[in-house]
C-alpha positions as CSV (number, residue, x, y, z in Angstrom):
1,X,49.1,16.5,27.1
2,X,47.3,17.3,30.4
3,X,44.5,19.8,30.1
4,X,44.4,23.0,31.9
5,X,42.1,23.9,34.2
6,X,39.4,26.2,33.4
7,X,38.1,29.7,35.2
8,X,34.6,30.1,34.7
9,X,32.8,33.3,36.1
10,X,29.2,33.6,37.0
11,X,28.0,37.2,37.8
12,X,25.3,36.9,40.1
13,X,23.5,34.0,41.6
14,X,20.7,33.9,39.2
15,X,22.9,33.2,36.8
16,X,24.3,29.9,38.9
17,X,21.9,27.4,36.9
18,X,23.1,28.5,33.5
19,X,26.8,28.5,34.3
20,X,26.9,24.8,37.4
21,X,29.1,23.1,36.1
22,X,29.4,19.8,38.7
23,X,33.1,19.3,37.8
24,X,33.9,22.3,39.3
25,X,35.5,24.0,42.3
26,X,32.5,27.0,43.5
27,X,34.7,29.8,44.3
28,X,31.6,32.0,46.1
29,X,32.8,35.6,46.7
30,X,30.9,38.5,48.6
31,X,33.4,41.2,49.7
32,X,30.8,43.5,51.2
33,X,30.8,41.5,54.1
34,X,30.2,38.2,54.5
35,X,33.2,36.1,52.7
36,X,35.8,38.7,53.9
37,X,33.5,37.6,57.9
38,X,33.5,34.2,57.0
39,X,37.4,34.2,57.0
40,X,38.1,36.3,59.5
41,X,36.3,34.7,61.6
42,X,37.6,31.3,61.0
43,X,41.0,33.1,60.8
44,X,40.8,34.5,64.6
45,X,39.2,31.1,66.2
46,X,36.0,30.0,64.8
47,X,36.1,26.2,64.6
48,X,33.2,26.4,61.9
49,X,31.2,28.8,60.1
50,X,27.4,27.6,59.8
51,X,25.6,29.7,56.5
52,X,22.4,29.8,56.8
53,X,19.7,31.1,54.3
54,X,16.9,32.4,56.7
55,X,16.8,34.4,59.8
56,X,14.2,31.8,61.4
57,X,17.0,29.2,60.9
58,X,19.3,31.0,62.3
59,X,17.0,31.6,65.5
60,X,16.9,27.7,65.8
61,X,20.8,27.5,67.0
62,X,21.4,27.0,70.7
63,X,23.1,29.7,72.7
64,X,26.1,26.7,73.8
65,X,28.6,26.7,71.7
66,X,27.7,29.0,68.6
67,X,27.7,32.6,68.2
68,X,24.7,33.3,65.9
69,X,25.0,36.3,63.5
70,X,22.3,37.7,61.1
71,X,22.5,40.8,58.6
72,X,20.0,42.2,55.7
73,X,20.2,45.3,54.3
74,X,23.8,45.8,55.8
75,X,23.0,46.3,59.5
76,X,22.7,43.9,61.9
77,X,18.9,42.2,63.0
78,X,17.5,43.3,65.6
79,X,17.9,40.4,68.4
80,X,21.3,39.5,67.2
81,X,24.5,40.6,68.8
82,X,26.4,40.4,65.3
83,X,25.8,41.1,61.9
84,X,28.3,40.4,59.1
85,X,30.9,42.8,59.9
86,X,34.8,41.5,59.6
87,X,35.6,43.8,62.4
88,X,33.5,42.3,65.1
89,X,35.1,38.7,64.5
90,X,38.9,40.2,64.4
91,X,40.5,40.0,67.9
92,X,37.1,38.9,69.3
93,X,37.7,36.4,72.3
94,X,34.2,35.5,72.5
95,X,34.0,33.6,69.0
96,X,37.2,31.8,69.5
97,X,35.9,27.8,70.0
98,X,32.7,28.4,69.2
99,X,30.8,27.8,65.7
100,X,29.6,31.4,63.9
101,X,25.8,30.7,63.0
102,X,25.7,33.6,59.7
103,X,22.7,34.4,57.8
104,X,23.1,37.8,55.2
105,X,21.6,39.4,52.2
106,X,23.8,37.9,49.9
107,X,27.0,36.1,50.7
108,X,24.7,32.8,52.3
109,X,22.3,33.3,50.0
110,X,25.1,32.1,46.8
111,X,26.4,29.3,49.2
112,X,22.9,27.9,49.7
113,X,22.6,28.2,45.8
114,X,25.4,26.1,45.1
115,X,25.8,24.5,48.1
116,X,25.2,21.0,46.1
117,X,28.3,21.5,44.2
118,X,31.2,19.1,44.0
119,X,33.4,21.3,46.3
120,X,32.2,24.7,47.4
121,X,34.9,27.4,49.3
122,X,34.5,31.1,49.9
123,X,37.0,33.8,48.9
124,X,37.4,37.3,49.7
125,X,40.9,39.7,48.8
126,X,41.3,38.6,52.6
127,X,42.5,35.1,51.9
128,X,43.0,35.6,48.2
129,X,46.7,34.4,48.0
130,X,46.1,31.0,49.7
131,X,43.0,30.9,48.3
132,X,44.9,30.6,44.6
133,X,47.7,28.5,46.1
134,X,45.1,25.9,47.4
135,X,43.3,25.9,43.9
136,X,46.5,25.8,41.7
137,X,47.1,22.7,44.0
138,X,43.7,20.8,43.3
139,X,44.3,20.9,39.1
140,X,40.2,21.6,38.8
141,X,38.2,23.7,37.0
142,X,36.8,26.6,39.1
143,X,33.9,28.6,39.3
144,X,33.7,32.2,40.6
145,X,30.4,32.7,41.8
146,X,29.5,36.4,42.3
147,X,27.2,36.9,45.8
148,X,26.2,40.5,44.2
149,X,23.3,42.4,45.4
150,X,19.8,40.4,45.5
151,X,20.5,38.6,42.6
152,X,21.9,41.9,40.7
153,X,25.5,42.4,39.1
154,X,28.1,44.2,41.7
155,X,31.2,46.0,41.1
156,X,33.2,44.9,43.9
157,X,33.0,41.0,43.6
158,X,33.5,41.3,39.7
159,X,37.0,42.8,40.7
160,X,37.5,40.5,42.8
161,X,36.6,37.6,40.3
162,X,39.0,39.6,38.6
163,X,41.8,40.1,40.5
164,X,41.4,35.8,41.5
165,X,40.9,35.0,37.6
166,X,44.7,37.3,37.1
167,X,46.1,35.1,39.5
168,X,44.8,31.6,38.3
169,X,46.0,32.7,34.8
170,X,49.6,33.5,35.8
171,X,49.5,29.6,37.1
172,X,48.4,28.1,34.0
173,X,44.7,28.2,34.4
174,X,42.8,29.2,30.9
175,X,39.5,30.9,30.6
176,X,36.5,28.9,29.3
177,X,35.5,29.2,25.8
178,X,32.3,31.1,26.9
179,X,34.5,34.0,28.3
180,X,32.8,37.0,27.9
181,X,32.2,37.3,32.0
182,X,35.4,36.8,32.6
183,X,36.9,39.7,30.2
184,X,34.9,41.8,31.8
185,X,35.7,40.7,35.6
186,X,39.8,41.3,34.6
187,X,39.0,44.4,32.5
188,X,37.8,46.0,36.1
189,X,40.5,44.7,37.8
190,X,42.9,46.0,36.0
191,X,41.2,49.5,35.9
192,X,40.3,49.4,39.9
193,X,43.8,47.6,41.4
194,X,45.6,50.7,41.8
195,X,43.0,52.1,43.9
196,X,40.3,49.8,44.4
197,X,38.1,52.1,47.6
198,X,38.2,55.1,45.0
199,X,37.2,52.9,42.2
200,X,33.9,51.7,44.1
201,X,33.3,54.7,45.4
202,X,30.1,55.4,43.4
203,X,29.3,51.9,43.4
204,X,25.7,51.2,45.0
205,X,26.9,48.7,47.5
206,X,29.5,50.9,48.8
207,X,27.1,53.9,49.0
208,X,25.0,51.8,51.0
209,X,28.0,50.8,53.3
210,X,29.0,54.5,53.6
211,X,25.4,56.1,54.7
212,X,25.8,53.3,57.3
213,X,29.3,54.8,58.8
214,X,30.6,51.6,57.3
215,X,33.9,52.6,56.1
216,X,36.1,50.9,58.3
217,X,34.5,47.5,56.9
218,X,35.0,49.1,53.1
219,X,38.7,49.7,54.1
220,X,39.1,46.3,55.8
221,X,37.5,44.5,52.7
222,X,39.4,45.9,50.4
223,X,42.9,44.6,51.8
224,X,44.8,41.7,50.7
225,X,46.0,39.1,52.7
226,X,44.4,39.4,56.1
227,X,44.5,35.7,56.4
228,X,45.4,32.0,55.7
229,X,42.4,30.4,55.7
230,X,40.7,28.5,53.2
231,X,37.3,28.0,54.3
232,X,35.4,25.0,52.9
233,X,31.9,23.7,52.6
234,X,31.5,20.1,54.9
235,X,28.7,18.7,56.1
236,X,27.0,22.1,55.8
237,X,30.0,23.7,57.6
238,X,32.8,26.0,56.4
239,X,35.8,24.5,57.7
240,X,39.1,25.9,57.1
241,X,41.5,23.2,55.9
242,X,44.9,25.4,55.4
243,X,46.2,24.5,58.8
């Protein structure tokens, strides 16, 4: 008999050591913004999305060619004409052709932490459908690997974990025997998916999104199926290969 493929889940990024598993798909999540940027940038004409760990790096990127993004806190750097919100890359002639240069808090921070693994893509409730059709396809294990909050446990990608774990489940995946991260990630799924934005809304990351007049990106973050992309790590570049 064939084995099924196992869902891993992996909280926060300081966790990423104990749970790297090289056999594995990296399934890296931050929905508060940069995975749900990352494909809808790529969605609306990116060719590539460049993630970057530091500011300085960022800084190093010709003008020709790349658009060059940086956010920390969640508002954009001063000196850069984009940040990591979905909004600015939807409709947005000025990206289309060009390579997105991104450097955030968190969501760049868990690719560069397991940017060494076997295969590395990004997912966000904006792609989450192809996302688990291009997975189911591959017949690998997967990790989820939670961006969260400067290394700290967040709400909103352990739902999403969730909601991607639910899915994977319902297409014969199995949960690994060390499971307890996983319960929890589909226990707040299935407590948050009738209304996810009044679920989070005491969350910390969303209250730092709202005092920011950010609720446009909560509401756009929180909707499924935005996109088609499947945005995957190559060469240091997130390419989307669902064309």
């Amino acid at each position: 008999m064939t084995t099924p493929p196992v869902i891993r889940i992996c909280l926060t990024p300081a966790l990423y050591p104990i749970y790297r598993d090289d056999s594995s798909i990296v399934v890296v999540v931050d929905i508060f913004r940069a995975t749900s940027a990352i494909c809808t940038a790529l969605h609306h004409g990116t060719t590539a999305v460049i993630p970057v760990a530091a500011i300085e790096e960022a800084k190093n990127y010709p003008g020709n060619g790349y658009i060059v993004a940086a956010e920390r806190g969640g508002e954009v750097v001063d000196g850069f004409a984009y940040g990591n919100s979905p909004l600015s890359y939807r409709n947005n002639p000025d990206i289309i052709g060009k390579k997105l240069v991104l450097t955030t808090t968190n969501g760049t921070q868990a690719i560069y932490a397991a940017k060494d693994a076997a295969a590395l893509c990004v997912g966000a409730f904006s792609n989450i459908t192809t996302l688990t059709s291009w997975l189911v396809k591959q017949k690998k294990d997967v990790m989820i690997l939670c961006a969260g909050w400067k290394n700290r446990l967040n709400l909103e990608d352990t739902i999403f974990a969730g909601a991607l774990a639910h899915l994977l489940l319902d297409q014969g995946f199995v949960l690994d025997i060390d499971r307890d991260a996983a319960l929890i990630a589909l226990t707040l799924y299935e407590q948050s998916k009738e209304n996810m934005n009044v679920f989070l809304e005491p969350s910390s990351h969303r209250q730092r999104l709202s005092k920011l007049n950010l609720e446009k990106d909560i509401d756009y973050c929180l909707q499924w199926d935005t996109t088609t992309v499947v945005p995957v790590l190559m060469n240091g570049e997130l390419i989307n290969i669902q064309k």
